[in-house]
C-alpha positions as CSV (number, residue, x, y, z in Angstrom):
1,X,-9.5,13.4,-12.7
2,X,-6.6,11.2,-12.9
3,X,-6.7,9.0,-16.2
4,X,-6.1,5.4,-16.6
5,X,-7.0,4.3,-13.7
6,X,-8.8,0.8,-12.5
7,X,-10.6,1.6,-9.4
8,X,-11.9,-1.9,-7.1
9,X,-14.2,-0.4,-4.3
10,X,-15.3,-2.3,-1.4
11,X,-18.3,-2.5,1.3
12,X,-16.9,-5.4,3.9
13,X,-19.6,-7.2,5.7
14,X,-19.7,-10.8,6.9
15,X,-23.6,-11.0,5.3
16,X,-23.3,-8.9,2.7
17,X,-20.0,-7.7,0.6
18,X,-20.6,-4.9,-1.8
19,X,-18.3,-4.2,-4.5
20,X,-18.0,-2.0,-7.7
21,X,-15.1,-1.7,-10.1
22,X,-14.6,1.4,-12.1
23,X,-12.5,2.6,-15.2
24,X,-11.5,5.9,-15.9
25,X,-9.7,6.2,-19.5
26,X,-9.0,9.6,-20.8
27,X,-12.0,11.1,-18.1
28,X,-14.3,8.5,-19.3
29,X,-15.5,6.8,-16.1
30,X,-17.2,3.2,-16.8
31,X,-18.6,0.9,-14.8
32,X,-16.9,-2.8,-15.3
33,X,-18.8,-5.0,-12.7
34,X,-20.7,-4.3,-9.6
35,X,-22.6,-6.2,-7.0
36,X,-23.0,-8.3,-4.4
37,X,-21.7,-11.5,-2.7
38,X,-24.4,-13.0,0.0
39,X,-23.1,-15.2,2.5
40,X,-26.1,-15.2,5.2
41,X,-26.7,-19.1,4.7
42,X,-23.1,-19.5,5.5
43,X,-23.2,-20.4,9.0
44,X,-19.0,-20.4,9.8
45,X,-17.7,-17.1,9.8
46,X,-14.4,-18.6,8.6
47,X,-15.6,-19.7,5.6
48,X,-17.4,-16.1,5.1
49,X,-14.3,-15.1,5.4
50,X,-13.0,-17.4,2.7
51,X,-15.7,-16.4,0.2
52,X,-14.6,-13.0,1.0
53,X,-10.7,-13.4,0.0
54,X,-11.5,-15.2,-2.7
55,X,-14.0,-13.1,-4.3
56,X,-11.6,-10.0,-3.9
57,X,-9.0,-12.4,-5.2
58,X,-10.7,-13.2,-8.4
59,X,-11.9,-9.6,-9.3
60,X,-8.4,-8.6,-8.7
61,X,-7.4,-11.3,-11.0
62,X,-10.2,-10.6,-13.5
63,X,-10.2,-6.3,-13.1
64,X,-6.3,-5.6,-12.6
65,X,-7.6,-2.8,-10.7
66,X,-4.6,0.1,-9.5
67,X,-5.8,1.2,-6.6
68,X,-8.2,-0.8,-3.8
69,X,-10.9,1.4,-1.9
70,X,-12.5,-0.1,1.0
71,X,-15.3,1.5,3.6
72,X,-13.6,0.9,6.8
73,X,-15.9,0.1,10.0
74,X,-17.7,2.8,11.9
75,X,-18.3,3.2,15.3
76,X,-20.9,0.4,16.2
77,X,-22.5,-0.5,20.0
78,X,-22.2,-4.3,18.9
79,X,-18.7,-5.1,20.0
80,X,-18.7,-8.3,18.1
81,X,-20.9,-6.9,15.0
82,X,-17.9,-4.6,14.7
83,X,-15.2,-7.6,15.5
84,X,-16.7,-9.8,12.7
85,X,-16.8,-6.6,10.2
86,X,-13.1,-5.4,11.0
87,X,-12.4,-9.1,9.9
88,X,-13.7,-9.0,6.8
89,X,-12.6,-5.8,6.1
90,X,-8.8,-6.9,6.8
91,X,-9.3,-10.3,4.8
92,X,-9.8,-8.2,1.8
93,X,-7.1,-6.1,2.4
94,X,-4.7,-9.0,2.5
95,X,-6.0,-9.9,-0.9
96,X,-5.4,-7.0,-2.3
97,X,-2.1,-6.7,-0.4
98,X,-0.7,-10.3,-1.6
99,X,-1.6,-9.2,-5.2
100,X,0.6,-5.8,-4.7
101,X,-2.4,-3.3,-4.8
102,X,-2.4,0.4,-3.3
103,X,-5.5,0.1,-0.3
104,X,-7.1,3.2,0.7
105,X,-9.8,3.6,3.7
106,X,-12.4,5.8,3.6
107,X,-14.6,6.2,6.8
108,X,-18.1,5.8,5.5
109,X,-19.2,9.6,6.0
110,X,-15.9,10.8,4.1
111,X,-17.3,8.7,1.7
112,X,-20.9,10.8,1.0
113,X,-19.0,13.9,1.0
114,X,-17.1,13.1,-1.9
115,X,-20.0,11.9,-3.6
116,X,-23.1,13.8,-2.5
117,X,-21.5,16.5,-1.1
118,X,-23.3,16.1,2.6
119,X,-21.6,13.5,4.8
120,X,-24.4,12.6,6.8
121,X,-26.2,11.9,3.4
122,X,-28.5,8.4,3.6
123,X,-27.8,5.2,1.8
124,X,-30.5,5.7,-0.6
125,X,-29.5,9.2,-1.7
126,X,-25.6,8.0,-2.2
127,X,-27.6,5.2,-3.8
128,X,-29.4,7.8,-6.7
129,X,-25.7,10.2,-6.6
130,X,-24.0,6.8,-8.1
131,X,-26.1,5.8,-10.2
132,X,-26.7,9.5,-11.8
133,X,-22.7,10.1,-11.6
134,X,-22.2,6.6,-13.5
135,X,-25.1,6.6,-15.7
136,X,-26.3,3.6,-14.4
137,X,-29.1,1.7,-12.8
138,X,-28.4,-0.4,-10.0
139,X,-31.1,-3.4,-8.9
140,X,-33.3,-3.6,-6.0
141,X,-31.2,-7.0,-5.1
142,X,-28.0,-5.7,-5.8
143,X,-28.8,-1.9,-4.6
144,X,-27.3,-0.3,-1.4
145,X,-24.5,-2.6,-0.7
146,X,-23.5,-2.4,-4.4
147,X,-23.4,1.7,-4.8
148,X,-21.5,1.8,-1.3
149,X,-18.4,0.1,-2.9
150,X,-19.3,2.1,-6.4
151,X,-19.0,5.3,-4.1
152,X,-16.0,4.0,-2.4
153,X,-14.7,3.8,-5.9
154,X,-15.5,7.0,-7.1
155,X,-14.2,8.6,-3.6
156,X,-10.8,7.2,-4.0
157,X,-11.0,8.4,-7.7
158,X,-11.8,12.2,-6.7
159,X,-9.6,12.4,-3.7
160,X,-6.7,11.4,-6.2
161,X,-7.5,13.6,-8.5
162,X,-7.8,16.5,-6.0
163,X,-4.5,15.9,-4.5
164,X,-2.9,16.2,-8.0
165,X,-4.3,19.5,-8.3
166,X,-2.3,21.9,-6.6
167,X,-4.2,24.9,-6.7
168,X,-7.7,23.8,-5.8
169,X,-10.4,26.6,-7.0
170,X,-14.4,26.2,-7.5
171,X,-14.1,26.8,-11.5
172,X,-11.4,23.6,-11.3
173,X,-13.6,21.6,-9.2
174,X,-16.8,22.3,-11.8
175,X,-14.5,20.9,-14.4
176,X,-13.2,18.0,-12.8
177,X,-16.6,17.3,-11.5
178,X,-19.2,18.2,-13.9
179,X,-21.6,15.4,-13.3
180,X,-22.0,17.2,-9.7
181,X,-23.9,20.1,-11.2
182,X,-27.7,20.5,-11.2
């Protein structure tokens, strides 16, 4: 895994942001902060969209993360559902951006793979892979909104350390990965 790193994840929603920060020191992966900002009493979307710059804004301040990983917006029916998400997904992109931050998207089912190894996994069982993987335990309140931007995080983290590999083989993935063993 790459070392040194500071690793902000994000899960954009208008209702609901998730978000998770992550160290990795010498292959040490910690968990800094993690949880969730509830904006469902807000009634104006543009001030949900306030809370949500300014939240990134101040854990960017407070983290001095390296690297930005957001869940971008899937395919929804809801045309404005998607509208209001794709918003509040590019307000904390700006944040980061403004602060100089490398962003990264990862589509929510790119996501699972990294972590669970099965793309279509559910929430819940990315929920349990996160909190085994970081050695944590994450609150009802806080829970799937909260490991989404964890596993954003830790998706980022292996997809940059498996493009610094350049000869990718099964014994190098068991040692880069060895939380993922039963």
């Amino acid at each position: 895994m790459a070392s040194d790193k500071i690793i902000l994840g994000l899960d954009p929603g208008t209702n609901i942001m998730g978000f998770g920060v992550i160290s990795n020191k010498n292959q040490n992966l910690k968990v800094l902060q993690y949880g969730v900002i509830k904006m469902s009493k807000e009634k104006s979307h543009l001030k949900k969209l306030k809370i949500i710059f300014n939240t990134v804004n101040n854990l960017i301040n407070e983290f001095k993360p390296h690297d930005i990983s957001i869940e971008s917006p899937f395919y929804g029916k809801n045309v404005q559902s998607m509208l209001k998400l794709g918003r509040a997904q590019g307000v904390a992109m700006v944040a980061g951006e403004i602060n100089n931050i490398s962003i990264t998207e990862y589509a929510p089912k790119k996501i699972k793979q990294a972590v669970t190894g099965n793309g279509n996994a559910s929430k819940e069982q990315l929920n349990k892979m996160v909190q085994k993987i970081l050695n944590i335990e994450i609150k009802d309140s806080k829970k799937l909104d909260a490991s989404d931007a964890l596993g954003a995080a830790l998706c980022h983290l292996y997809q940059k350390s498996n493009n610094q590999t350049t000869k990718k083989s099964w014994k190098q993935y068991i040692i880069s990965n060895p939380e993922k063993l039963i």
